[in-house]
C-alpha positions as CSV (number, residue, x, y, z in Angstrom):
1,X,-36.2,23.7,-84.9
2,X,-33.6,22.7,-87.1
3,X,-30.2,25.0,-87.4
4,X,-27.5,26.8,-88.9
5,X,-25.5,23.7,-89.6
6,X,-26.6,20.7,-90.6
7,X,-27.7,18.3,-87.3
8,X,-25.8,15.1,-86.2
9,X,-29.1,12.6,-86.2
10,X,-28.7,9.6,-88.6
11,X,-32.4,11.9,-90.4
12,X,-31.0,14.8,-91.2
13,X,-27.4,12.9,-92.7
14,X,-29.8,11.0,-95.1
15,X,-32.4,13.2,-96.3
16,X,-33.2,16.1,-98.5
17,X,-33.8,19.9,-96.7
18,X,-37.4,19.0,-98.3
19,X,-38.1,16.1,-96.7
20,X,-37.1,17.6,-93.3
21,X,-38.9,19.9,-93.6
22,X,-42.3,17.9,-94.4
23,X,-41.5,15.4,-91.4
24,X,-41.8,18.1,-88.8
25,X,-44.7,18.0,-86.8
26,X,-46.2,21.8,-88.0
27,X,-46.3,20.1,-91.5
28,X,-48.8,18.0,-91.1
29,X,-51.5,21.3,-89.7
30,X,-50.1,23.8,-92.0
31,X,-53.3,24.5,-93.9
32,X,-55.3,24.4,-90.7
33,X,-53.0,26.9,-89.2
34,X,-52.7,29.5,-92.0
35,X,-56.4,29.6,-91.7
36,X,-56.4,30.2,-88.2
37,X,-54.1,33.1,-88.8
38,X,-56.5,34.6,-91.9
39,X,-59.4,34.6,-89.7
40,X,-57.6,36.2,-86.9
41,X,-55.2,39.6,-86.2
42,X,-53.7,37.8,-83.4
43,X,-52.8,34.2,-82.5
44,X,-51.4,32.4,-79.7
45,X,-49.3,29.3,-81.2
46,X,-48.2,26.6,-78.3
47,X,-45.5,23.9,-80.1
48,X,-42.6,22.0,-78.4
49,X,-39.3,22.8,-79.0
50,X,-38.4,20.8,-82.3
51,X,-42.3,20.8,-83.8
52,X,-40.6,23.2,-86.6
53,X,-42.2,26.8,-85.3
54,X,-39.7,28.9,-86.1
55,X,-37.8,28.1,-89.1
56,X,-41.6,27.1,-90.7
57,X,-44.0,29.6,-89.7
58,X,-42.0,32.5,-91.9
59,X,-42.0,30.7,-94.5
60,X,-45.5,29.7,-94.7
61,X,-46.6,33.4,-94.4
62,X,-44.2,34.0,-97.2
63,X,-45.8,31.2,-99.7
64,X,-49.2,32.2,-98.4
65,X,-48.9,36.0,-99.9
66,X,-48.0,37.7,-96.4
67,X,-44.7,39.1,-98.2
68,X,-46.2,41.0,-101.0
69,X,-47.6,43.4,-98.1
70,X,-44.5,43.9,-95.7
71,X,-41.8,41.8,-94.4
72,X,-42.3,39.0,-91.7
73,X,-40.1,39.9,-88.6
74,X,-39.9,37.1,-86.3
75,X,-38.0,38.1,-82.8
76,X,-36.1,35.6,-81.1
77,X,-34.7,36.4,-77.0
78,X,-31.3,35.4,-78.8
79,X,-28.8,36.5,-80.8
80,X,-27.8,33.2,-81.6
81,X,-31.1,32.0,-82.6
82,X,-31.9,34.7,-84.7
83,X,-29.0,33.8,-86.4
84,X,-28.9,30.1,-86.5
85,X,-32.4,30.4,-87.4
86,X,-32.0,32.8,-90.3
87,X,-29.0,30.4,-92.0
88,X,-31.2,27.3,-91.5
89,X,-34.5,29.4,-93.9
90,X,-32.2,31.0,-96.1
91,X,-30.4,27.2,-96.8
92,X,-34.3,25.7,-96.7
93,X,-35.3,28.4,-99.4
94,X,-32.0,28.1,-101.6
95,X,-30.7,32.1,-101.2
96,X,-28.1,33.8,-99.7
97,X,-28.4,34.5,-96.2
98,X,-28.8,38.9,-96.1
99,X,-31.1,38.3,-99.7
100,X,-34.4,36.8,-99.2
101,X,-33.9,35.7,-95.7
102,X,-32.0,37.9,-93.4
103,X,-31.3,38.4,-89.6
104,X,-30.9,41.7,-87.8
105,X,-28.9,41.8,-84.2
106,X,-27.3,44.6,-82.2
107,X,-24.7,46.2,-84.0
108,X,-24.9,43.4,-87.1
109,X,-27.3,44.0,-89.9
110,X,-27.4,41.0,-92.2
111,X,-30.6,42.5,-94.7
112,X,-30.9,43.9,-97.6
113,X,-33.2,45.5,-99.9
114,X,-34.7,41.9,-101.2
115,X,-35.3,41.0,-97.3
116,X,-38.9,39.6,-97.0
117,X,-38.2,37.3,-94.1
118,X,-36.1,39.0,-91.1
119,X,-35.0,37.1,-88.0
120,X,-34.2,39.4,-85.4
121,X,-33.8,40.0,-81.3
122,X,-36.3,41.5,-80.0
123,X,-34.2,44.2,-78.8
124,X,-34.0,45.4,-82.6
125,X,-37.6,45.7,-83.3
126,X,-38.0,47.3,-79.8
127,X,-35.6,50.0,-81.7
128,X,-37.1,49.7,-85.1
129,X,-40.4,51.0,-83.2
130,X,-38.8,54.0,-81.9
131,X,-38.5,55.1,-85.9
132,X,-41.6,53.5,-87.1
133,X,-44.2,53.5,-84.3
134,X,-46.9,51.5,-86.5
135,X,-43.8,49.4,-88.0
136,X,-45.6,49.7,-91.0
137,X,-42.6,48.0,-93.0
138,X,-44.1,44.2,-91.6
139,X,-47.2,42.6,-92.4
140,X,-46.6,40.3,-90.1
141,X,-44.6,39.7,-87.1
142,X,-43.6,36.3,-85.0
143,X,-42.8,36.8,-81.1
144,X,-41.0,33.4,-80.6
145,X,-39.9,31.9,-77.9
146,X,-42.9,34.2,-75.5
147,X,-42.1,31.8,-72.6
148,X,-39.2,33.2,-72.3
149,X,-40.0,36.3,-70.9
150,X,-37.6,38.6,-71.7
151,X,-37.5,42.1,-70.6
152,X,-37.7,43.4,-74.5
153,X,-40.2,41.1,-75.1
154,X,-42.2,42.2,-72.3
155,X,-42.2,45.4,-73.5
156,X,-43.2,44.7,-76.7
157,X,-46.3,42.8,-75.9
158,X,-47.2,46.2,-74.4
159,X,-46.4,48.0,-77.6
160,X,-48.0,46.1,-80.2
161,X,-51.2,45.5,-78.1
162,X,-51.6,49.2,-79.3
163,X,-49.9,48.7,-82.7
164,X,-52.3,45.5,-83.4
165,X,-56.0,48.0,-82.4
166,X,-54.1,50.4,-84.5
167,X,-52.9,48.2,-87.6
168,X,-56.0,46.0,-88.5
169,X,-53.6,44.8,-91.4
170,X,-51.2,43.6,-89.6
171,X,-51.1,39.7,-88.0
172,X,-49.4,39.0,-84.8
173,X,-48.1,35.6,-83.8
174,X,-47.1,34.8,-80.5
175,X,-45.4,31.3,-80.1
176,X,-44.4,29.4,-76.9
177,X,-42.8,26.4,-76.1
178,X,-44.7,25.3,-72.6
179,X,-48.8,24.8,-72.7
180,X,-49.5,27.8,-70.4
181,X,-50.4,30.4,-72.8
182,X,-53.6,31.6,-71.1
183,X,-52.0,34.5,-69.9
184,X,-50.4,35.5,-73.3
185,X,-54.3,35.1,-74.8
186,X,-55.7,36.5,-71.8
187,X,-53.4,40.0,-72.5
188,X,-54.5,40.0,-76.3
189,X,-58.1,39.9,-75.8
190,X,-58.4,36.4,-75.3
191,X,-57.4,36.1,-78.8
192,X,-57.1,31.8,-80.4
193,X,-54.8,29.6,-79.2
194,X,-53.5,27.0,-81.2
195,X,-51.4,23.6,-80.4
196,X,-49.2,22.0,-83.0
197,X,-49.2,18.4,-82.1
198,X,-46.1,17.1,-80.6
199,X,-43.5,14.8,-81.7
200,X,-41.8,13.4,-78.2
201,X,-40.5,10.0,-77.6
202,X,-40.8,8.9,-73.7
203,X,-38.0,10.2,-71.5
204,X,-36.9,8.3,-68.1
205,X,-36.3,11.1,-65.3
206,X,-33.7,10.0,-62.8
207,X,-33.5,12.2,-59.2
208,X,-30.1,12.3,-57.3
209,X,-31.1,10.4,-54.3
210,X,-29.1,13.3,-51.7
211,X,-28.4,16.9,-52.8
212,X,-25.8,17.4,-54.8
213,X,-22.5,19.8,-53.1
214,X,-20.7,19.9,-56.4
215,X,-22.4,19.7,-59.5
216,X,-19.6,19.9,-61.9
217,X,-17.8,17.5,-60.2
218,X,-21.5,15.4,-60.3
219,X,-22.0,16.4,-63.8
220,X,-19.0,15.0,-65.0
221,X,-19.2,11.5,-63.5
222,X,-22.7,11.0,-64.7
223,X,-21.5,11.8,-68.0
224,X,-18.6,10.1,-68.1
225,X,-21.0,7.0,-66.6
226,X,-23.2,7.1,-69.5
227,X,-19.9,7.2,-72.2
228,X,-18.4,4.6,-71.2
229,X,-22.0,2.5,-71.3
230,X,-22.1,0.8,-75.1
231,X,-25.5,3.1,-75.7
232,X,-25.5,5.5,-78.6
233,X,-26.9,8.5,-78.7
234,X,-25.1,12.2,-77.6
235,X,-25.2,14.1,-74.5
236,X,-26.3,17.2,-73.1
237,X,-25.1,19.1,-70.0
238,X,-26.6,22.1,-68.4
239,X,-24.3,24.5,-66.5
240,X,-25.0,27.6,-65.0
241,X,-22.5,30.1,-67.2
242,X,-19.3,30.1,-68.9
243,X,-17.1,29.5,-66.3
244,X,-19.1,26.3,-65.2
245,X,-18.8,25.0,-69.1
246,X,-15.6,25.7,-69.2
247,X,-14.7,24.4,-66.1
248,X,-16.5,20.9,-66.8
249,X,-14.9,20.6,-71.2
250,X,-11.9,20.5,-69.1
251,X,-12.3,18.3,-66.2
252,X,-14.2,15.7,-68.4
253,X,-11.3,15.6,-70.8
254,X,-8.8,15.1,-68.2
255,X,-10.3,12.4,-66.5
256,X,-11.6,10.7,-69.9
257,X,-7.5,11.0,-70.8
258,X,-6.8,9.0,-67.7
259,X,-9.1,6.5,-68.2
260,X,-7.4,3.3,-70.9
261,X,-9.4,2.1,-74.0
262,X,-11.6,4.7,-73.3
263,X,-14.1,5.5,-76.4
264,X,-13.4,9.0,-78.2
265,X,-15.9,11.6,-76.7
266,X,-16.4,15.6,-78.4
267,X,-16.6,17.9,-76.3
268,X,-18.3,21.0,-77.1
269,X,-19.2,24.5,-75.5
270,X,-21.8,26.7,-76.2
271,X,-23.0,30.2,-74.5
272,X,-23.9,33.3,-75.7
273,X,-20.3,34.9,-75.9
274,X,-18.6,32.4,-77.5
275,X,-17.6,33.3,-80.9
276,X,-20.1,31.9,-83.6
277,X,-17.9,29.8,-85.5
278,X,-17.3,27.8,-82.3
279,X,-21.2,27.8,-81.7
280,X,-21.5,26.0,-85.1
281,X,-19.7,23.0,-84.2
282,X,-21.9,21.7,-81.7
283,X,-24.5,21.5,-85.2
284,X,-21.7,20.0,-87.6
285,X,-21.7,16.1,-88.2
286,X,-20.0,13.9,-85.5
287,X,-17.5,11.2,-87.4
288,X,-18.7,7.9,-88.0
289,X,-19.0,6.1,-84.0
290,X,-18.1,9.5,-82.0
291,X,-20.4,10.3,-79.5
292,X,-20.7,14.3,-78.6
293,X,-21.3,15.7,-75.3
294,X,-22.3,19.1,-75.4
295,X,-22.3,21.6,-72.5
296,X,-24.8,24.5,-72.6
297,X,-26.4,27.1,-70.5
298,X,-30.3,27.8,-70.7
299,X,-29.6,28.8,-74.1
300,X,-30.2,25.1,-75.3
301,X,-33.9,24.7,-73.6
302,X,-35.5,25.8,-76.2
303,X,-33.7,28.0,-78.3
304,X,-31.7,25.6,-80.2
305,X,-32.2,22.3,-81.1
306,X,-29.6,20.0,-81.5
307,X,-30.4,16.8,-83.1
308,X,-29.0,13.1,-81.5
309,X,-29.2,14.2,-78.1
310,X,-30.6,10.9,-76.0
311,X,-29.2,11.7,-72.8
312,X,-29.4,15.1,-70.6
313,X,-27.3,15.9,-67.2
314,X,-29.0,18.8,-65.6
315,X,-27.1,20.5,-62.3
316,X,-30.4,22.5,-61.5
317,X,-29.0,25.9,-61.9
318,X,-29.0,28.6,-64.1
319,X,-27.4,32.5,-64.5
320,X,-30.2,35.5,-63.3
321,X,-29.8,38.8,-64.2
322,X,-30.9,40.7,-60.9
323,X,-31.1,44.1,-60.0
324,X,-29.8,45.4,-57.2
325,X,-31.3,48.7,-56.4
326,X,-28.9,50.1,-53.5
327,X,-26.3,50.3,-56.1
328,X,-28.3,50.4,-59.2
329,X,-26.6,47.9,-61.1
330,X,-27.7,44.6,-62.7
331,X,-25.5,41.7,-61.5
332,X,-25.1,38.1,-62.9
333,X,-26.6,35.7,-59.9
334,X,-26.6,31.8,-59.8
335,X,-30.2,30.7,-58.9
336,X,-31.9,27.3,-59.1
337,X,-34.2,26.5,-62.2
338,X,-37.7,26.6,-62.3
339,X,-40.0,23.5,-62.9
340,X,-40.5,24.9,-66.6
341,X,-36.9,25.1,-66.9
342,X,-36.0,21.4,-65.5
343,X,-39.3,20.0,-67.9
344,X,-37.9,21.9,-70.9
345,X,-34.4,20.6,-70.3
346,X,-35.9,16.7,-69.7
347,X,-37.5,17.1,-72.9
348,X,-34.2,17.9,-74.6
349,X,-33.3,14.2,-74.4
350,X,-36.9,13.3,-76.0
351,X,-36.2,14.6,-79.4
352,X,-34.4,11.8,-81.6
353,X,-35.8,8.7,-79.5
354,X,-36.5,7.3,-76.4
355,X,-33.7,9.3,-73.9
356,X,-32.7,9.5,-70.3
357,X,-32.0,12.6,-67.8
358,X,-30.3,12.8,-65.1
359,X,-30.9,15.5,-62.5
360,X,-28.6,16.5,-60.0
361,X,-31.5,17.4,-57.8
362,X,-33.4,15.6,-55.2
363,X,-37.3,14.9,-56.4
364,X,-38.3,16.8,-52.3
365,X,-36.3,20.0,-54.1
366,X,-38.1,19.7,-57.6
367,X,-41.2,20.0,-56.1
368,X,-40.6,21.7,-52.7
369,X,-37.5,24.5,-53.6
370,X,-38.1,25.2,-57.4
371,X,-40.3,28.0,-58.6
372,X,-43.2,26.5,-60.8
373,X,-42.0,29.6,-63.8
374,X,-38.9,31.7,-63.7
375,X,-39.8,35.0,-62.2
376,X,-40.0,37.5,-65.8
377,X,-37.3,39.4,-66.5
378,X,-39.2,42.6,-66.1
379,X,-39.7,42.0,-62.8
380,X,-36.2,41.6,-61.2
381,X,-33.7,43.8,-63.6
382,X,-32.8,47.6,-63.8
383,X,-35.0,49.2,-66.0
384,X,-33.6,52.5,-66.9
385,X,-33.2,51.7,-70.8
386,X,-36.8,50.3,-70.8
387,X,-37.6,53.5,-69.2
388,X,-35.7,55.7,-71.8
389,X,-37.0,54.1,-74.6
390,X,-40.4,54.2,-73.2
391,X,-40.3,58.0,-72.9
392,X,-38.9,59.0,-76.1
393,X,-41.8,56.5,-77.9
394,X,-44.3,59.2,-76.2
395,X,-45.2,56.9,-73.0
396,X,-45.5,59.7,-69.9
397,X,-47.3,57.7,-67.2
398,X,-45.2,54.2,-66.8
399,X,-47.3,52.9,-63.7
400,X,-50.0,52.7,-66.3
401,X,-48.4,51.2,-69.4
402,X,-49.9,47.9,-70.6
403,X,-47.3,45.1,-68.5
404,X,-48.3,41.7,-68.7
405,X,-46.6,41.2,-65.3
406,X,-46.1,45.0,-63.8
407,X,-42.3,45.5,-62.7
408,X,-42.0,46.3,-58.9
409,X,-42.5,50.2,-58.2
410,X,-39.4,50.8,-56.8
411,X,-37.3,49.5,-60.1
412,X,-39.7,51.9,-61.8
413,X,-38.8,54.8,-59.7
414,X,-35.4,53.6,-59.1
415,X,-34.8,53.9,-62.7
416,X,-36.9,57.6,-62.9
417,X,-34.5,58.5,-60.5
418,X,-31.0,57.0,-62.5
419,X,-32.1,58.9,-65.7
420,X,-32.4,62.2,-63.9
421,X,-29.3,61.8,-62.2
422,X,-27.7,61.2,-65.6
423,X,-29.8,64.8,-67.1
424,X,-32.2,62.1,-69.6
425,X,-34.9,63.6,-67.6
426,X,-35.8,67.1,-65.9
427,X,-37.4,67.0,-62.2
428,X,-40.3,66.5,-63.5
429,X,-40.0,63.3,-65.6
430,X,-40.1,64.6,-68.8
431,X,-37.4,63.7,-71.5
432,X,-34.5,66.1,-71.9
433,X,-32.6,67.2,-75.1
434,X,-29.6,65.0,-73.5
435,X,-32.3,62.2,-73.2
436,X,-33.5,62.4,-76.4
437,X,-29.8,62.1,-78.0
438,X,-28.9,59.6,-75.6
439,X,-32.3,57.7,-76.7
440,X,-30.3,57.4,-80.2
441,X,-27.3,54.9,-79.5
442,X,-28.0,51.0,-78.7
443,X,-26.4,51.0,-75.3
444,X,-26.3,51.1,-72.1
445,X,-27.9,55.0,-70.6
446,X,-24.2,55.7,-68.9
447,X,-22.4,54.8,-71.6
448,X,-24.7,57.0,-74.1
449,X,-24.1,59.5,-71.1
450,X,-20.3,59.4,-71.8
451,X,-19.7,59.7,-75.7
452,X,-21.9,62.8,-75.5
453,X,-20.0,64.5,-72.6
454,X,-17.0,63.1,-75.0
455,X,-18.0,65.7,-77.2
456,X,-18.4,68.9,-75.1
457,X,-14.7,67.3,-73.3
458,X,-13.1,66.8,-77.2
459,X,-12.7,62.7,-76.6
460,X,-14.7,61.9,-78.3
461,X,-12.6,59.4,-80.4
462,X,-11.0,57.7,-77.4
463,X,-14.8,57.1,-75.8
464,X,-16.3,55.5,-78.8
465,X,-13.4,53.4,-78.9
466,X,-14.0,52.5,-74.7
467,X,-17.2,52.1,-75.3
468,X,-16.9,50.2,-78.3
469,X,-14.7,47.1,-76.3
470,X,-17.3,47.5,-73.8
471,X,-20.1,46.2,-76.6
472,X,-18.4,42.7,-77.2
473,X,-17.2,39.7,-75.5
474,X,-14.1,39.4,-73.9
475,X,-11.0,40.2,-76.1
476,X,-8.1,38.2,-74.3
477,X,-8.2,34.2,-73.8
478,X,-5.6,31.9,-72.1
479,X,-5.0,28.6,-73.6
480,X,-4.9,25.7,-71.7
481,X,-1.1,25.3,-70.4
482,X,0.2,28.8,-71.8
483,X,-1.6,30.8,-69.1
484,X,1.0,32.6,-67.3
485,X,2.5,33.4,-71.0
486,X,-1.0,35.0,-71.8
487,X,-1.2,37.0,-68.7
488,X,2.1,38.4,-68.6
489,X,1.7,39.4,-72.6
490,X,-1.4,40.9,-71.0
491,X,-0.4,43.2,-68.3
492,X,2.0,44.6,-71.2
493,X,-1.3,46.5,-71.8
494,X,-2.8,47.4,-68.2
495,X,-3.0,50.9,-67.8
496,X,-2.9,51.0,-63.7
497,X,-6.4,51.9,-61.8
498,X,-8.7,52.0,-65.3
499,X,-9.7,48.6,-67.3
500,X,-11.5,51.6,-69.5
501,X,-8.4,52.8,-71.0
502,X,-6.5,49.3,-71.2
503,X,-9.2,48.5,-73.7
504,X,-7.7,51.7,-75.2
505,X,-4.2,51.1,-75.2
506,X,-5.1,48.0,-76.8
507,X,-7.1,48.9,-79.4
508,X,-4.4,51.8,-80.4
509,X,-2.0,49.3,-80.3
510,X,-3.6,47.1,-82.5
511,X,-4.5,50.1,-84.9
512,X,-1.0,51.5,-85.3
513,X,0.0,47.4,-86.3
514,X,-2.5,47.8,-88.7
515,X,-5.3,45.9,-87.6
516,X,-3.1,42.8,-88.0
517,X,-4.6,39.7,-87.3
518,X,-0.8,37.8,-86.7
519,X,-0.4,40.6,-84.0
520,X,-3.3,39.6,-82.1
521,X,-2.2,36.2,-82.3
522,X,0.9,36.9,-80.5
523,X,-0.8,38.8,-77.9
524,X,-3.8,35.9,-76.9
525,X,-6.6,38.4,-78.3
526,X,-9.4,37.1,-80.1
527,X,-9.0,38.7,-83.6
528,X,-13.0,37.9,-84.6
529,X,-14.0,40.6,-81.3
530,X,-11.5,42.8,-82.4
531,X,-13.2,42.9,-85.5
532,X,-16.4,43.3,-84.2
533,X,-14.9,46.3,-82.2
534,X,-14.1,48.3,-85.2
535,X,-17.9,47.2,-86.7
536,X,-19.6,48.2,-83.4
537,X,-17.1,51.6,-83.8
538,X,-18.3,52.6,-87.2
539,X,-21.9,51.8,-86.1
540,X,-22.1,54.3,-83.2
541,X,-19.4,56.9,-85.7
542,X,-22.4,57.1,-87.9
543,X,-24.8,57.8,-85.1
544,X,-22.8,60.7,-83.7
545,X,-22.2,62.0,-87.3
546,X,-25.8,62.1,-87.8
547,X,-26.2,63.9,-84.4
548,X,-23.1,66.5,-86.1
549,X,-20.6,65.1,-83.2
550,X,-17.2,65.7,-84.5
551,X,-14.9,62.5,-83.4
552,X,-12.0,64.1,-82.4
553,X,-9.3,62.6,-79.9
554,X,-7.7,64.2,-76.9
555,X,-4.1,62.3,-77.5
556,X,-2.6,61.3,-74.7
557,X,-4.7,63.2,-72.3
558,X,-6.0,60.3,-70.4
559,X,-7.3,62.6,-67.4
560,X,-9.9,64.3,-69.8
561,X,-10.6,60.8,-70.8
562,X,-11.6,59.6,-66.9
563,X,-13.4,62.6,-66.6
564,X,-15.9,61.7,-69.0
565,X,-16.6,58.3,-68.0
566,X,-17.2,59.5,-64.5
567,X,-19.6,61.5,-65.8
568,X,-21.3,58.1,-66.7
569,X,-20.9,56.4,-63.2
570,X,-22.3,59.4,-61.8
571,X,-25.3,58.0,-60.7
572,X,-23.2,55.3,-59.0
573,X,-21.0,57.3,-57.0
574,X,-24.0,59.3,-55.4
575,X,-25.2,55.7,-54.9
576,X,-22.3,55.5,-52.8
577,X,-22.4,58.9,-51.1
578,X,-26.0,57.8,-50.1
């Protein structure tokens, strides 16, 4: 898969978008493949990361007729795939990105009216079928990246199994980037399963010989081992989260600065919050003789592709959401990999040429320690929004919805019981008026829970703007060597015993300085999320006005304010109490 930006291998410097294209490996089957699709309602496409699947298989549909019926959605588990992805079409079919080609995410809408080809999360078309339960506006649709196993996803395959017996128009593609798809044909009917052929060159695995006790630390030496080697070629490293990467762009530029002569080496994040601009580097051209090292999560295993990479550093880890059910709240957990993950990851360093990874891991824990497949998402987060959206699309009995993997009982339950607790849902499991509004807005069921007791409290207003902050990454940052300054500009804003209405303060703050970009400057906040803020704002603004909310604000009434968003940790206090 080729991306936003154009890649940093020596191919894509030198040749045309056209001849890329053609020297992917799905080129050379494309006519065997539409066939396939003709003759069939639903397919099961396996191709390797790289082989071209998701920036090609749109537009063949497109010049194949598919179009002139209904869009082509393909859903991505990311929204920085489904972005990436939608630049790199639009670019490959000469428009504007939001014309022909577009991308939809939460709380960003980049389509139009000319849309025929729409890249999205699979989140959005999860919503899109809560207005359109036959989503008759697609002729086609493309689940990519089903390996994956996201907890939307999941869902979906439930959905359009029905949509699909329903729709005998409509042709649905399910792609995945690892060979066992017998379960996704299995689910469908044992519907056709088709391999694009791959394009790999031979990559030379390389165990730690004893476990590893830091694997920053470990991560850093091995890359800084293979810079200072007189190889070419760039480098990936796999970290857990954000704090990991960030952690590891600054030890390895320390320690590169204190070693003489040493060669030039880019260093470049990339994770899901980090602002999209900063994303786009890692794609941008290297100058002439600098290598790159890039330091990812699990976001670059298969939903990106960056181009050059010859050498991979994996620590073995990766960030879980888990559910814990005595408190009823996800949390973010750091678990080892799976064998998938660490044979996706290898492959990374396969892409370009002949490449090298290096795995902090002993070869007793690869095959002793780590899971064969991550366990799905379905099975080990909170379900209550899955729930809420399942009940207003009609769905009354959940034990026996079609799950390709069934969640446990208890998160079903659990979740039955968080909704009633919140008023979604009467005593006997039924969806309430309260429900049914809260159904409406893209978030979180406690945080739909408190902008419509913001209404009946007349704070409305302030909670949008709450829950607004709450919807994007984080607003402050510390440069390096100017932290204190940043933290004491900081606690200027803390409003003692609530982080709720600090995001409040700030945002007021920020309004009555006219949304100035200079002022957030001064005040280490990222200007692009405050931006996004006042986006997400008007989004949910247009919701309640369609539900006849009036946004009105309670002033400086902050205790009206904490009232209502207990009302939406409700179910978390009698947690407590319990």
């Amino acid at each position: 898969m080729q991306n936003a930006s154009e890649a940093s291998s020596e191919f894509a410097k030198k040749k045309t978008i056209l001849q890329q294209r053609r020297y992917l490996p799905v080129f050379a089957v494309r006519q065997e493949l539409l066939n396939v699709i003709r003759e069939n309602n639903v397919v099961i496409i396996i191709g390797e990361t790289g082989s071209g699947k998701t920036t090609q298989l749109t537009q063949y549909l497109h010049e194949d007729g598919y179009s002139r019926y209904g869009m082509i959605g393909c859903t991505q588990p990311r929204r920085v795939a489904a972005m990436s992805v939608a630049k790199r079409v639009s670019d490959e079919m000469g428009t504007h990105l939001g014309d022909e080609v577009g991308y939809a995410i939460r709380f960003e809408d980049c389509t139009s009216e000319k849309t025929v080809i729409k890249y999205m999360t699979d989140g959005i078309l999860l919503r899109e079928s809560l207005r359109e339960a036959d989503l008759d506006n697609y002729s086609a649709i493309i689940m990519d990246e089903a390996h994956e196993r996201s907890l939307s996803t999941d869902v979906l395959f439930g959905l359009l199994r029905d949509v699909v017996a329903r729709r005998q128009d409509l042709k649905l593609i399910v792609t995945s980037a690892t060979m066992d798809a017998t379960k996704f044909s299995t689910f469908f009917g044992n519907v056709p399963t088709y391999t694009i052929p791959g394009r790999t060159f031979p990559v030379d695995v390389m165990f730690s010989k004893n476990p590893v006790e830091d694997y920053v630390d470990s991560a850093v030496k091995q890359a800084l081992q293979v810079h200072l080697q007189p190889t070419e070629g760039d480098i990936l490293i796999f970290m857990p989260g954000q704090e990991d990467i960030e952690v590891t762009c600054e030890v390895l530029a320390e320690r590169l600065g204190e070693i003489d002569n040493a060669p030039q080496l880019s260093v470049l994040p990339i994770y899901s919050q980090l602002p999209s601009d900063l994303q786009a580097k890692i794609f941008q051209r290297s100058a002439e003789g600098l290598r790159k090292c890039v330091v990812a999560t699990n976001i670059a295993e298969t939903s990106l592709t960056v181009d050059g990479i010859m050498y991979v550093v994996d620590s073995g880890y990766c960030k879980l959401k888990v559910y814990n059910p005595r408190i009823g709240m996800d949390a973010l957990q750091i678990y080892p990999i799976s064998q998938a993950n660490a044979n996706q990851r290898s492959g990374r360093a396969g892409r370009t040429g002949p490449g090298q990874c290096f795995r902090l891991y002993t070869e007793r824990q690869y095959k002793d320690e780590l899971l064969v497949t991550t366990v799905p998402e379905i099975q080990r987060t909170n379900l209550a929004n899955t729930v809420l959206l399942l009940k207003s699309l009609g769905v009354q009995d959940l034990l026996q919805f079609h799950f390709m993997d069934p969640p446990p009982q208890d998160n079903i339950l659990n979740s039955l019981y968080q909704l009633w607790i919140l008023g979604a849902l009467d005593h006997t499991g039924s969806l309430t008026p309260l429900g049914r509004q809260m159904a409406e807005f893209p978030l979180d069921p406690p945080q739909c829970k408190m902008l419509i007791v913001a209404h009946q409290m007349g704070c409305t207003a302030d909670i949008l703007i709450i829950v607004s902050m709450l919807s994007v990454p984080s607003i402050f940052y510390r440069p390096k060597g100017r932290e204190e300054e940043a933290d004491g500009v900081r606690e200027k804003f803390q409003v003692p015993e609530s982080d709720h209405l600090t995001y409040l303060n700030v945002y007021n703050q920020w309004k009555s300085n006219n949304y100035s970009a200079s002022w957030c400057n001064e005040h280490f906040i990222h200007i692009k999320a405050m931006r996004k803020v006042r986006e997400v704002r008007q989004q949910l603004k247009d919701i309640l006005e369609q539900q006849k909310i009036e946004v009105i604000s309670c002033g400086t009434d902050w205790d009206i304010i904490r009232k209502c968003i207990c009302s939406g940790k409700k179910l978390l206090f009698s947690q407590v109490l319990l």
